[in-house]
Wavefront OBJ file of the C-alpha trace (Angstrom):
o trace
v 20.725 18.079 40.941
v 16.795 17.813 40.558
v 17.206 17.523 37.199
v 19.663 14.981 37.067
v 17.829 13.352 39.664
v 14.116 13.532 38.027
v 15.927 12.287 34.523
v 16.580 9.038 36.503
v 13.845 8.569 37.969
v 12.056 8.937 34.605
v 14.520 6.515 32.958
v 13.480 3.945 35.645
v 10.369 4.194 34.683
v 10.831 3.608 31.130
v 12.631 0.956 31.900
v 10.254 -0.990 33.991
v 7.394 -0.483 31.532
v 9.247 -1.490 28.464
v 10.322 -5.051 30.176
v 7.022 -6.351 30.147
v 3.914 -4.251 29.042
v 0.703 -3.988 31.258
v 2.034 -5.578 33.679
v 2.517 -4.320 37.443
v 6.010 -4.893 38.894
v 8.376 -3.494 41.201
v 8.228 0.536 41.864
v 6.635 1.196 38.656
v 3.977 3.341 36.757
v 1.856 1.730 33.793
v -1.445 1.238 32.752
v -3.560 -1.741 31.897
v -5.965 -0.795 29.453
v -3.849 1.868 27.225
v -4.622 0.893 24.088
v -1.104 2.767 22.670
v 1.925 3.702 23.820
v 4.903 6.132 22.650
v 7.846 8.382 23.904
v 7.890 12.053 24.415
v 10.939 14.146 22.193
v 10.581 17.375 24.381
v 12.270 20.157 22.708
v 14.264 21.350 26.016
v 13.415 19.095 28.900
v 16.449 16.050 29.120
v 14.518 13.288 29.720
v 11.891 11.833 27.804
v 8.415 9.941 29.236
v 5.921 7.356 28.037
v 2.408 8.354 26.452
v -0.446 6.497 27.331
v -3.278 6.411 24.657
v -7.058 5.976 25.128
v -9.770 5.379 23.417
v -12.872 7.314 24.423
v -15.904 8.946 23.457
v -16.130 12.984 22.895
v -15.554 14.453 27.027
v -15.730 11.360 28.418
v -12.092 10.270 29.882
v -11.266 6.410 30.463
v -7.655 7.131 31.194
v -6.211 5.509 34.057
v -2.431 5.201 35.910
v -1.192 2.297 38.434
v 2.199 2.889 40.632
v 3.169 0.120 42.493
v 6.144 -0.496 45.099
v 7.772 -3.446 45.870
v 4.853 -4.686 47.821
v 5.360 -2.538 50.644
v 2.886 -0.416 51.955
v 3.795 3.013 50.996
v 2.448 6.416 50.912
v 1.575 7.634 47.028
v 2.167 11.206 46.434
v 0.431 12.207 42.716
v 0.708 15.461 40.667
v -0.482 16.813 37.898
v 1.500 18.909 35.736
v 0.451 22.803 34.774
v 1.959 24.256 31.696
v 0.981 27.481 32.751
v 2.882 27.578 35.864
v 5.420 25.123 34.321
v 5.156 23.256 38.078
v 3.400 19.582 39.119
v 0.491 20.629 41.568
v -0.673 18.298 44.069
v -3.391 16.011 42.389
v -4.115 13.308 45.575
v -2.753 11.094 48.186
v -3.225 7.362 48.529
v -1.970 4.791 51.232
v -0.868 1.160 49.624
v 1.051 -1.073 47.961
v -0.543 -0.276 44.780
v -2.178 3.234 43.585
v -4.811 3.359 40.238
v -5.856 6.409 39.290
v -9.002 6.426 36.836
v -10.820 8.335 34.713
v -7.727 10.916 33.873
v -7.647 14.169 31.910
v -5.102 14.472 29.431
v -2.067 15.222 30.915
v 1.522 14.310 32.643
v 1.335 12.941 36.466
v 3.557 12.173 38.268
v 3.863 9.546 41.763
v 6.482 9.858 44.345
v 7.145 7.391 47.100
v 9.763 6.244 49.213
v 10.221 1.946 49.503
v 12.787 0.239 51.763
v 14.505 3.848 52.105
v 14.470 4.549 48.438
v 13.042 7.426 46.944
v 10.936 6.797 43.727
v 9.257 9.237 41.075
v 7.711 8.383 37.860
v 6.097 10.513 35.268
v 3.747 9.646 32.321
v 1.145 11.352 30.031
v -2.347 10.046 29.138
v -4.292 10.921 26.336
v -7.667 10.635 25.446
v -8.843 9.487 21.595
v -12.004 10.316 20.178
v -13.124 10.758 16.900
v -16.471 12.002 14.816
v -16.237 11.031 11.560
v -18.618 11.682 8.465
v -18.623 10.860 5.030
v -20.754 12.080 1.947
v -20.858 11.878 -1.699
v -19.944 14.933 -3.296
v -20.153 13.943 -7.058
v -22.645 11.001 -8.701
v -22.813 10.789 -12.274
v -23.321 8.479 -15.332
v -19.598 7.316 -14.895
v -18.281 8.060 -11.800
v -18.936 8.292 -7.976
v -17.018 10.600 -5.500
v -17.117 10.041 -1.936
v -15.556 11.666 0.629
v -14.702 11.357 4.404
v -13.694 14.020 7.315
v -12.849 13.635 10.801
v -13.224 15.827 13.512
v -10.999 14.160 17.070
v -9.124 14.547 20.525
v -6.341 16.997 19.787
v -3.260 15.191 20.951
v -0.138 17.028 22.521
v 2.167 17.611 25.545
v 4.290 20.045 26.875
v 8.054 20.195 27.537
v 8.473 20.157 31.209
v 11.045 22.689 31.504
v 9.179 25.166 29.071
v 5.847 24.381 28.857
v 5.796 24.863 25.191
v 3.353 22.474 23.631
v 4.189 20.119 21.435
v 1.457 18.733 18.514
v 1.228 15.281 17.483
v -0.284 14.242 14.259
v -3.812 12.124 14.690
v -2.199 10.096 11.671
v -5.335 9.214 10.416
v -5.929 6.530 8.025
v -9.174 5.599 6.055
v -10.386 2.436 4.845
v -13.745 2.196 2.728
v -16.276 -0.647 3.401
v -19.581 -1.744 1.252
v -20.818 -4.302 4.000
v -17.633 -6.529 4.970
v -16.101 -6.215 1.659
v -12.912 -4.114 1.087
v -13.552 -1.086 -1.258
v -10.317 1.207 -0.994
v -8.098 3.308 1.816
v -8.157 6.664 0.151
v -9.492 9.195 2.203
v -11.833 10.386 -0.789
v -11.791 8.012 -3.354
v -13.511 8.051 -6.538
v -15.690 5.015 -7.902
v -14.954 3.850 -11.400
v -17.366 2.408 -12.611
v -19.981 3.576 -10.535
v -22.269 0.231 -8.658
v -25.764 -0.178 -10.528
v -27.598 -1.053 -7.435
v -27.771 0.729 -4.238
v -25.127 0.748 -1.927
v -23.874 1.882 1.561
v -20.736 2.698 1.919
v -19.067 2.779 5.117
v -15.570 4.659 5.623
v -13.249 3.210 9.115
v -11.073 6.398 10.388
v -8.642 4.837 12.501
v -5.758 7.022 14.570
v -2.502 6.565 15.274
v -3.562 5.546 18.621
v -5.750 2.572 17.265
v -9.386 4.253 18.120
v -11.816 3.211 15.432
v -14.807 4.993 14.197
v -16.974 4.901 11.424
v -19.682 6.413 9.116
v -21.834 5.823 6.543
v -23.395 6.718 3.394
v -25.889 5.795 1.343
v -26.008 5.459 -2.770
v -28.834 5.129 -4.717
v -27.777 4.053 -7.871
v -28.979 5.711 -11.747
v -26.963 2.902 -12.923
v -28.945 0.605 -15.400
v -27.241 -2.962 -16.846
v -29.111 -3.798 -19.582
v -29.688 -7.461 -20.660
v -31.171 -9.388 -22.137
v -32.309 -13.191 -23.458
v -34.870 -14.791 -26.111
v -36.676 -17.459 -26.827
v -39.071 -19.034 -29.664
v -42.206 -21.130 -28.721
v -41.653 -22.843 -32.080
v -41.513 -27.073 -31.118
v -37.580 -27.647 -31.146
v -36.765 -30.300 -34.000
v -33.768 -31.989 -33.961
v -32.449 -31.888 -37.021
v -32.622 -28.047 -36.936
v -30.689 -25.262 -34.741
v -32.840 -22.519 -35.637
v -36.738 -21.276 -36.033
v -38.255 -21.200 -39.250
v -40.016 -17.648 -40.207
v -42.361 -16.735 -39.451
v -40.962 -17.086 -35.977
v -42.366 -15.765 -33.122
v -39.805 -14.107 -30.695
v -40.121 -13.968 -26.977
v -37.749 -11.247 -25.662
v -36.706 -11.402 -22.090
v -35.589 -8.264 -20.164
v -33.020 -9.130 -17.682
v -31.873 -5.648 -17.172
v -31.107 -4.308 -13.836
v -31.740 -1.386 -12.040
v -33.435 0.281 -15.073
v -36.976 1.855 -14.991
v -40.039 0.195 -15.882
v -41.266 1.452 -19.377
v -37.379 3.118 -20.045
v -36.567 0.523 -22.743
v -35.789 0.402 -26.483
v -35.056 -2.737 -28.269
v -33.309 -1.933 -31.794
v -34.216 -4.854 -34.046
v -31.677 -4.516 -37.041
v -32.398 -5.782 -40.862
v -30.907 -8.881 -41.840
v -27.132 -9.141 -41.743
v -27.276 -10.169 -45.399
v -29.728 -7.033 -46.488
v -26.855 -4.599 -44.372
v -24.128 -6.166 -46.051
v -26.132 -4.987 -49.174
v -26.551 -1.432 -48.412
v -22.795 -1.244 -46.910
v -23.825 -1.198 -43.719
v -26.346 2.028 -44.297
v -27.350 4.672 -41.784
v -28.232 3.982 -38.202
v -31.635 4.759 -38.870
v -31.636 2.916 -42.542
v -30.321 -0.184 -40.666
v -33.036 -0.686 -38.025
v -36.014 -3.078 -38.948
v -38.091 -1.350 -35.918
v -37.982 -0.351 -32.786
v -39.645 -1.631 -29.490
v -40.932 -0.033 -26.842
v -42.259 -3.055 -24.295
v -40.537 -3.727 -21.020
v -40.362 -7.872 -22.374
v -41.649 -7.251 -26.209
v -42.474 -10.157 -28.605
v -41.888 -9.621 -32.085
v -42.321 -11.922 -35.878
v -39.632 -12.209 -38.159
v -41.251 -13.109 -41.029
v -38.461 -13.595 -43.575
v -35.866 -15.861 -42.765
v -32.378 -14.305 -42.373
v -29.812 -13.138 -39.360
v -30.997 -10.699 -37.162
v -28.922 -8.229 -34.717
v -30.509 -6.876 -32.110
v -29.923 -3.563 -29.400
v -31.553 -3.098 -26.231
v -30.921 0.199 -24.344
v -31.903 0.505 -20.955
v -32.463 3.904 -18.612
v -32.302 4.937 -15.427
v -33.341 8.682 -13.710
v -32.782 9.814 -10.278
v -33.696 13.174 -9.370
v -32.157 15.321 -12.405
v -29.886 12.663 -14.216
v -30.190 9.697 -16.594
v -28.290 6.930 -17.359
v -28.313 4.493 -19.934
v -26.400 1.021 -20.777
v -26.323 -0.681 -24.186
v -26.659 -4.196 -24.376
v -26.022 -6.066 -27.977
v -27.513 -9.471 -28.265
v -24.331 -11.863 -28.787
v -24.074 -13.332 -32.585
v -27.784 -13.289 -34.755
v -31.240 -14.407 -34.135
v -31.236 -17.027 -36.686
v -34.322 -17.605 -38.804
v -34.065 -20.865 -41.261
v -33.786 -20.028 -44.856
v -36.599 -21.739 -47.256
v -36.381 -25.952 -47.344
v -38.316 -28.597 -49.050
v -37.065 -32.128 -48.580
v -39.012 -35.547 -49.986
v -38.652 -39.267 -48.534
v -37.349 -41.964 -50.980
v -39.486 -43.935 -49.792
v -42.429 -44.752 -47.392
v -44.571 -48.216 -46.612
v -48.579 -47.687 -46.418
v -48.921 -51.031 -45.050
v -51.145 -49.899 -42.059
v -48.275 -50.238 -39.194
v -48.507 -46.632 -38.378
v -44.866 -46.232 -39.002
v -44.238 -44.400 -42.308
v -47.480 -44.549 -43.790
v -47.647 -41.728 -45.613
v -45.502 -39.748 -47.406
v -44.572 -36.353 -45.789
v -42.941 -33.106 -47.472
v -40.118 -31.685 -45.029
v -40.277 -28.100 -45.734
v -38.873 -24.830 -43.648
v -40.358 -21.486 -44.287
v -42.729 -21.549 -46.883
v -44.691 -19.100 -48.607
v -46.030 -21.091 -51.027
v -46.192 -24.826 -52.058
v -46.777 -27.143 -55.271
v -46.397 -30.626 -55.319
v -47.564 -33.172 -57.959
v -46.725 -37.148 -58.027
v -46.973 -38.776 -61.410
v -46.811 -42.782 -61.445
v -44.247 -44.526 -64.264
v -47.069 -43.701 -67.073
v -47.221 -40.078 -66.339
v -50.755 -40.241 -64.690
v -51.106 -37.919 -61.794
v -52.046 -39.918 -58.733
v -51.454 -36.579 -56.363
v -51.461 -32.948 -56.406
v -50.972 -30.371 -54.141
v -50.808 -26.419 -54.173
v -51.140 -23.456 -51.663
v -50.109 -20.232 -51.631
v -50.282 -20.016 -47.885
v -47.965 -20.424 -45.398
v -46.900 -23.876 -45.197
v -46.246 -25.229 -41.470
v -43.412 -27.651 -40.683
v -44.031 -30.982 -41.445
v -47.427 -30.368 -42.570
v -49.150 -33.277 -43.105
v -51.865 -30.974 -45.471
v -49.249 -31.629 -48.843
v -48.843 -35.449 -48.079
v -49.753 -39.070 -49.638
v -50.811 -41.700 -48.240
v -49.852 -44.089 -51.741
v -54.208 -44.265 -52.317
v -56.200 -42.673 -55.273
v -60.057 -42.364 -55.194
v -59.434 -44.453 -51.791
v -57.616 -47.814 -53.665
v -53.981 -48.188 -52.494
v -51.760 -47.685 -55.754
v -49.045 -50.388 -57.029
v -46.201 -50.701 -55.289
v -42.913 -49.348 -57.274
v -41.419 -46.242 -58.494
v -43.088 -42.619 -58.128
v -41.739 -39.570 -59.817
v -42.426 -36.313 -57.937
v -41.840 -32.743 -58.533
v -41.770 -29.527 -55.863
v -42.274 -26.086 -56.542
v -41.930 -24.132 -53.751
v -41.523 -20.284 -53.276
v -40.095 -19.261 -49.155
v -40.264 -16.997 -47.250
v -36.785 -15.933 -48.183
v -38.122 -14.698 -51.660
v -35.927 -17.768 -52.862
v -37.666 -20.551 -55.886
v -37.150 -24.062 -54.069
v -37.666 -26.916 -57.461
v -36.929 -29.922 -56.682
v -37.449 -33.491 -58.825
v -37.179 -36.779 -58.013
v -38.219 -40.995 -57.568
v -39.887 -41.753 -54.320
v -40.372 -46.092 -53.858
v -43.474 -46.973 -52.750
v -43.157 -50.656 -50.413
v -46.073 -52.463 -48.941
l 1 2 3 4 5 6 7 8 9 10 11 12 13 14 15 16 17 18 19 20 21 22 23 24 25 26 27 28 29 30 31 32 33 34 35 36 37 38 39 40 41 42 43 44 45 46 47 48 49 50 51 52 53 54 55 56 57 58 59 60 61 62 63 64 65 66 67 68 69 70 71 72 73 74 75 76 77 78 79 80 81 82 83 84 85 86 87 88 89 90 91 92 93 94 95 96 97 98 99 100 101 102 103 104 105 106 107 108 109 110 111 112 113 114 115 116 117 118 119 120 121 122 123 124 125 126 127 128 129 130 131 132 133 134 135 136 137 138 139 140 141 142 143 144 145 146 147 148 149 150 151 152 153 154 155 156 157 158 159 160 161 162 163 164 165 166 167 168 169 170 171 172 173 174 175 176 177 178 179 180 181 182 183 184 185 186 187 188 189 190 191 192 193 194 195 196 197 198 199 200 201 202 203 204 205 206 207 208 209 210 211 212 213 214 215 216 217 218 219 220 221 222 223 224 225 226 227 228 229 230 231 232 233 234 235 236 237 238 239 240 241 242 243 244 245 246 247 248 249 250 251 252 253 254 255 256 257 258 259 260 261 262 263 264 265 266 267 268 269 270 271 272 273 274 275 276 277 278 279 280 281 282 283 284 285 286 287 288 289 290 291 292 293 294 295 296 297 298 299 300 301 302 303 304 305 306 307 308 309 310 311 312 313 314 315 316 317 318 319 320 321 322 323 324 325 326 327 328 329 330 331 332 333 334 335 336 337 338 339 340 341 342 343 344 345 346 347 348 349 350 351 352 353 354 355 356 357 358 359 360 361 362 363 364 365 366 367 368 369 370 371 372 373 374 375 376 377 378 379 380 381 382 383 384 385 386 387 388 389 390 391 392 393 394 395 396 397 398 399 400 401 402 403 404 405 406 407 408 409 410 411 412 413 414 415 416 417 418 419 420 421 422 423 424 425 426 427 428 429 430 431 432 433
């Protein structure tokens, strides 16, 4: 009969709670600030009871009950069960229409009153959450990153009420990894692929099946270099060119990250056409030089296409990583040009007065103007390097300071570049003032 009896009152209970959650109402027992709540499956006991969950800190219990009659005021009898003694013991006594208990253990109570002649009992078990996690890295290397997370927390269970066998529930854990706000991954311990090259904290979330949160972090400090890299020329940009003409002058720009100050080697490979020559050769037959500056400048002097390697390290404690960077397509440096006006006006309006040899990577220079009777009226040679536009090989249409006839001008080049390659070229130039 008490059985029977208790199983009711139980299923009354239930009942009340599940029609509208945290809320007081007639001859009930809730809570208010459970932040979980699930049923009992005792193994021998023939009713089953709600769980109340709580999130806490380690010892510290935030648990709390409420009963409540109709509105009557009514005398609150509350009991604590023992699962040694398999009994409820006598836990306190309040006078009201409501009771709130606070700051429970983890257990089953139970209130009994009597309301307009009726005889109530409810029963419900609190438990308190807590949680200590901790993470670590257990593996860093070149290519990978390990982390790993643990969790140490409130050991949730209850007891049948008939036997006082406990029964354990599973924490149900779940982890989700954090590097500030931004989702990483919810593996307990995941592993990194690639590893981050800069430093990072990563933060793991343990969360239980009660929904109390903790979390913990750990910090990475990176041996992952990204090398990069960009160049430049200070040569004056022309626009009727796309690339430098040799010798050029290089400006290389390190744009690497996370790599170590004076850890760099910049491969600067032969010409594409001289390694299509040798069939590609050996590693070491194929690089022009190596560099060892953190931002290095370097002089091609012979025209060509140019591939070029930078490598960039990075130590921490015991280990060393390195990244390859390859500079996309060819440092281009103009092949050998020489290129003569048709025609120019010395009339004294600053505009084409003179007339100018176009040339592009010169080594050396020769450049003679005969008029229509075969008399030299200009000559030119150098074996120097010849700059762009260099106003050094031109004419300005005078001999011994007079200002030559008007009319037709033949002209020969002879011109050796920097490419090793014999530039001739013949031709009329018209002379109009």
């Amino acid at each position: 009969m008490h059985r029977t009896r208790t199983a009711i009152f139980g299923l009354l209970a239930f009942i009340s709670m599940l029609s509208l959650p945290g809320k007081l109402q007639a001859q009930s027992l809730t809570s208010g600030n459970a932040t979980y709540r699930e049923t009992t499956a005792y193994p021998a006991f023939p009713a089953n009871d709600p769980i109340f969950y709580f999130c806490a800190e380690e010892g510290v219990a935030t648990a709390s009950l409420t009963a409540q009659s109709a509105g009557s005021t009514v005398s609150f009898l509350w009991e604590k069960f023992d699962p040694a003694t398999v009994k409820f013991q006598n836990f306190t006594n309040e006078t009201g229409a409501t009771s709130t208990q606070t700051h429970l253990s983890d257990g089953c109570y139970r209130v009994t009153f009597t309301g307009n002649g009726t005889n109530y009992q409810f029963r419900a078990w609190v438990l308190n959450g807590w949680m200590r996690p901790a993470a670590v890295i257990t593996e860093s290397t070149c290519v990978l990153l390990r982390l790993s997370s643990s969790v140490v927390g409130a050991n949730y269970q209850y007891n049948d009420l008939s036997t006082g066998a406990a029964v354990s529930i599973s924490p149900d854990y779940h982890f989700r990894w954090y590097t500030g706000t931004q989702y990483v991954v919810s593996i307990q311990n995941p592993t990194i692929m690639p590893p981050p090259s800069k430093n990072t904290v990563y933060r793991v979330e343990v969360t239980d099946r009660a929904g109390c949160m903790k979390s913990a972090e750990v910090s990475y400090t990176s041996p992952i270099p990204v090398a990069n890299f960009s160049w430049s020329t200070p040569q004056q940009n022309d626009p009727q060119y796309v690339f430098p003409q040799a010798p050029a002058n290089i400006d290389f720009k390190n744009l690497s990250e996370n790599a170590d100050p004076g850890n760099y080697e910049w491969y600067l490979f032969k010409d594409k056409d001289v390694l299509e020559s040798m069939g590609g050769g050996t590693p070491i037959d194929s690089f022009l030089t190596i560099l060892y500056d953190d931002n290095p400048l370097y002089t091609y002097d012979q025209s060509g296409k140019y591939k070029v390697k930078l490598v960039a390290a990075k130590t921490v404690q015991a280990l060393t990583c390195r990244d390859t960077f390859y500079l996309p397509g060819f440092i281009v440096v103009d092949t050998s040009l020489v290129k003569v006006a048709p025609v120019f006006t010395p009339n004294g309006d600053g505009v084409n007065d003179k007339l100018i040899i176009k040339t592009r990577s010169l080594e050396s220079l020769d450049f003679t103007i005969v008029n229509r009777w075969g008399k030299v009226v200009h000559h030119f040679s150098s074996n120097n390097y010849m700059p762009e536009d260099s106003e050094i090989a031109a004419w300005d249409g005078r001999v011994n300071g007079n200002l030559c006839p008007a009319g037709v001008y033949f002209y020969v080049a002879d011109a050796k570049g920097r490419d090793g390659v014999r530039r001739r070229t013949k031709g009329f130039v018209e002379m109009i003032w």
